[in-house]
N, C-alpha and C positions, 0 to 999 in steps of 0.2 A: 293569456286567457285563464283565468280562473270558472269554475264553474261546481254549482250544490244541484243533488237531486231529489226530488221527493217521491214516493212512490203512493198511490192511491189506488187501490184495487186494480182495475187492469192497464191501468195508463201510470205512466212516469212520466214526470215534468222534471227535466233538467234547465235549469238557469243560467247563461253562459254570461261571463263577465268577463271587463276589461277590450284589447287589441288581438283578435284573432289573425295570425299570422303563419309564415312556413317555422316558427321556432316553438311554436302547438303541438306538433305534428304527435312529439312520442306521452303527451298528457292528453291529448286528444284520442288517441290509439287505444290508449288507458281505459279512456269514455266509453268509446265503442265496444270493449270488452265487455266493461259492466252493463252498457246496456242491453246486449247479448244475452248476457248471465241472468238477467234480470227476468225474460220469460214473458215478459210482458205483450198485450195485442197494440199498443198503444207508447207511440214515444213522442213526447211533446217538445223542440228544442225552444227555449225562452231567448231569444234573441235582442231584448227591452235594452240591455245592460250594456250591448256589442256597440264600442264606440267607432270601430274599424276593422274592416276584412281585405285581404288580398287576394288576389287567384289562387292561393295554395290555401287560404279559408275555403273558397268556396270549393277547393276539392275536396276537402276533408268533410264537408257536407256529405259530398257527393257518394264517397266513403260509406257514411251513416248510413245512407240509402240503401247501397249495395249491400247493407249488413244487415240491414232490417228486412227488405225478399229474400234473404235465406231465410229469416228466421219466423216469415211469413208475419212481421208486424207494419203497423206505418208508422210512418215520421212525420210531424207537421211541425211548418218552420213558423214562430209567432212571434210579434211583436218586432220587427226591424225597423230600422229609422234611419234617416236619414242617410249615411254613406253606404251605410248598409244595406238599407233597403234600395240605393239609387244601384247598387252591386246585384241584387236580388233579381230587379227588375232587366239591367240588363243583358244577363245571363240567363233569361229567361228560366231561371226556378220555379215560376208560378204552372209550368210545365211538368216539373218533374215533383213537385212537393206538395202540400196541401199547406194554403201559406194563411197567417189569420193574422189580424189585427193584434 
């Protein structure tokens, strides 16, 4: 997984690319950091780019979440497709995330 951020007044959109998997975990961790540090009300995860997730993706979702009710922001998950989104859907994320086309 690679992934660029951009940062727009009070919203950050980070763009996640590539095979999100459990060997993400300590550049993911990274993420979560920054996103933290960032201060932000507003965290956009761009998910357009994610060719494939596994259940340790979707924990490290889940992660983001936990990290953003500390810090009193939200996370919206956008743009998933196909394996991802059929991952999305079955885990029922559209529960826990604010999820967009």
């Amino acid at each position: 997984m690679n992934y660029k951020s951009q940062q727009s007044g009070d919203t950050v959109e980070i763009l996640l690319s590539g095979r999100f998997t459990f060997g993400d975990h300590t550049a993911f961790r990274k993420l979560i950091e920054e996103m933290r540090d960032s201060g932000v009300e507003k965290q956009v995860l761009d998910l357009s780019e994610i060719d494939f997730i596994d259940s340790a993706g979707l924990g490290m979702l889940l992660l983001a979440r936990d990290e953003g009710e500390k810090s009193r922001s939200s996370i919206t998950l956008r743009g998933a497709k196909g394996q991802v989104k059929r991952m999305l859907e079955v885990a029922r994320f559209d529960t826990l995330f604010k999820l967009e086309n």
